[in-house]
Backbone as CSV, one residue per row, in Angstrom:
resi,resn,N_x,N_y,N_z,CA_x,CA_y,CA_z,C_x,C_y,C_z
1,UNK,0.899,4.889,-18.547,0.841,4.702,-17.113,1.743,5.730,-16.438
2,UNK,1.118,6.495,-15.144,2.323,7.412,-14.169,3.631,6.460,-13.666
3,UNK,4.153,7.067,-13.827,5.165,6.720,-13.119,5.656,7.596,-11.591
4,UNK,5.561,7.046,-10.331,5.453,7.727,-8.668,6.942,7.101,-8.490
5,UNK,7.899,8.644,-8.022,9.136,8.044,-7.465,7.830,7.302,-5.800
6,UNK,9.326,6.619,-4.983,9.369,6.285,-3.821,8.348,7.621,-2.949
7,UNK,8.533,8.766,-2.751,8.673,10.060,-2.171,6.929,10.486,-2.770
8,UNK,6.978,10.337,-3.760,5.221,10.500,-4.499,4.618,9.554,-3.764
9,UNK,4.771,8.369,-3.826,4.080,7.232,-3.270,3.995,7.209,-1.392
10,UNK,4.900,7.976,-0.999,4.709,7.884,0.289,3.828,9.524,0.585
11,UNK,3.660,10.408,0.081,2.828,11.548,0.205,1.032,10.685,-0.134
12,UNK,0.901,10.189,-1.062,-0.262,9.629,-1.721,-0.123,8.757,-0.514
13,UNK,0.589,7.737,0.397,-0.833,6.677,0.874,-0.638,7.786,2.543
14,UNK,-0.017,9.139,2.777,-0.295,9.488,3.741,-1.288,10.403,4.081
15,UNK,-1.522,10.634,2.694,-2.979,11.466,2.182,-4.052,11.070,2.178
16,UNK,-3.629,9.498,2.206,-5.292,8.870,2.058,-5.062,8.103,3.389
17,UNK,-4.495,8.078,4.003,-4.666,7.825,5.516,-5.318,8.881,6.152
18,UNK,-4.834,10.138,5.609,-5.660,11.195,6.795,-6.644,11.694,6.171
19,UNK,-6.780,11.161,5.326,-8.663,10.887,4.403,-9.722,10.368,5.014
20,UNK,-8.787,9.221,5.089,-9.594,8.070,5.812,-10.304,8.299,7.706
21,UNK,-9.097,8.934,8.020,-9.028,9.514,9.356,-10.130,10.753,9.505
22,UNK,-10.224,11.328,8.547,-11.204,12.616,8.733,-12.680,12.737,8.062
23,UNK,-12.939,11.089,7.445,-13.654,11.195,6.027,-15.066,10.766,7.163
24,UNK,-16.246,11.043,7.314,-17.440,10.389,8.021,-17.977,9.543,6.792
25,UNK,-17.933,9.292,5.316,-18.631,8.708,4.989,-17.985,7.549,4.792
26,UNK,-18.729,6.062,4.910,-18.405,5.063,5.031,-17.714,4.499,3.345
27,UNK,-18.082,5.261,2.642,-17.926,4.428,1.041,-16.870,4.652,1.019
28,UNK,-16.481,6.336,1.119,-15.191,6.744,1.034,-13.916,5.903,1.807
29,UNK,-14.008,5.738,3.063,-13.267,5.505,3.923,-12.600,4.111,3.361
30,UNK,-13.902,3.485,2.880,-13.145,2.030,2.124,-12.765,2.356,0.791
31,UNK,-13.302,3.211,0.058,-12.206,3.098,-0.827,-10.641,3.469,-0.671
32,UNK,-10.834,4.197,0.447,-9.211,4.958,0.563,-8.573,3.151,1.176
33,UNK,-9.303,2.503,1.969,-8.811,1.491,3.150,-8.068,0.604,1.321
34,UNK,-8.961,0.682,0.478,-8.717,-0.535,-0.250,-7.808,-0.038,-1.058
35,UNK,-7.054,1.282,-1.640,-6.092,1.692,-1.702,-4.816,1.797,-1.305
36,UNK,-4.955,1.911,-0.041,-4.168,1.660,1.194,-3.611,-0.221,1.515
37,UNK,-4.223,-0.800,1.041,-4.266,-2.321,0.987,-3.395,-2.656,-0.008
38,UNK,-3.215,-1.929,-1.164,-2.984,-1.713,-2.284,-1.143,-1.517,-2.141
39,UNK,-1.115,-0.584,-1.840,0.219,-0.249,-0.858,0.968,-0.614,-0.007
40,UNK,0.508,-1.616,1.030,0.723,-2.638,1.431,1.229,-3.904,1.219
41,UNK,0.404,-4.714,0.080,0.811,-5.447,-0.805,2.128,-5.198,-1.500
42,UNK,2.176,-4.182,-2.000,3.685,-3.741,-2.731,4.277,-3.602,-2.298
43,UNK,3.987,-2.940,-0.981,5.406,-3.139,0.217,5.659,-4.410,0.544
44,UNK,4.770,-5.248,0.560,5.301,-6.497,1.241,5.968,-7.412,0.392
45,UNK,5.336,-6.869,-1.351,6.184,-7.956,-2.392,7.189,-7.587,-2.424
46,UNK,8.000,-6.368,-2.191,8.949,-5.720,-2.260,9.973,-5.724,-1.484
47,UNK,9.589,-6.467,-0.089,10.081,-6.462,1.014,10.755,-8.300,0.458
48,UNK,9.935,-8.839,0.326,10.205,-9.726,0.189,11.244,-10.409,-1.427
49,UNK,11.128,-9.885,-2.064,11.663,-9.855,-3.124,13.386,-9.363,-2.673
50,UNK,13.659,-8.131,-2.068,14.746,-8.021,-1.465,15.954,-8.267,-0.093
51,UNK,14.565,-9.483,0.138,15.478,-10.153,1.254,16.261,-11.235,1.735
52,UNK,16.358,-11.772,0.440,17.720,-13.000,-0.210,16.916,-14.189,0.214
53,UNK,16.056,-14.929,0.680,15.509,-15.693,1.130,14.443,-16.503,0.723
54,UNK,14.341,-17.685,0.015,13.487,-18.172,-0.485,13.287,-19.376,-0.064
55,UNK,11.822,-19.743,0.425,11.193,-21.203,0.906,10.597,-21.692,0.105
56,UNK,10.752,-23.198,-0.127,10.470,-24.366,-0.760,9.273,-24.973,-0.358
57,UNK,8.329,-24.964,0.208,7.577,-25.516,1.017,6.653,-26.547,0.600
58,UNK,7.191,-27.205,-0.687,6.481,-28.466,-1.019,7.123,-29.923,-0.649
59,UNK,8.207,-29.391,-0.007,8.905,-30.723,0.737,8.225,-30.878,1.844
């Protein structure tokens, strides 16, 4: 498996943003969107993982 510092990973989803931005065909555009989704997700587990805070919510 690659291994992407921080700095790789932010060139790659800004590449496929302006993919997405310039691309007319529809297949493409979602695959970049579902890539991009992709990236997202990891930001958000990531975000969350480092923000000391954890809910219980079966009470």
């Amino acid at each position: 498996m690659i291994s992407f510092s921080k700095q790789d990973e932010v060139i790659v989803e800004q590449a496929l943003r302006l993919a997405s931005i310039n691309s007319t065909d529809y297949h493409e555009i979602e695959q970049y969107q579902r890539v991009l989704k992709k990236f997202a997700q990891q930001t958000d587990s990531l975000i969350a993982e480092e923000d000391g805070f954890r809910f219980d919510y079966d009470d």
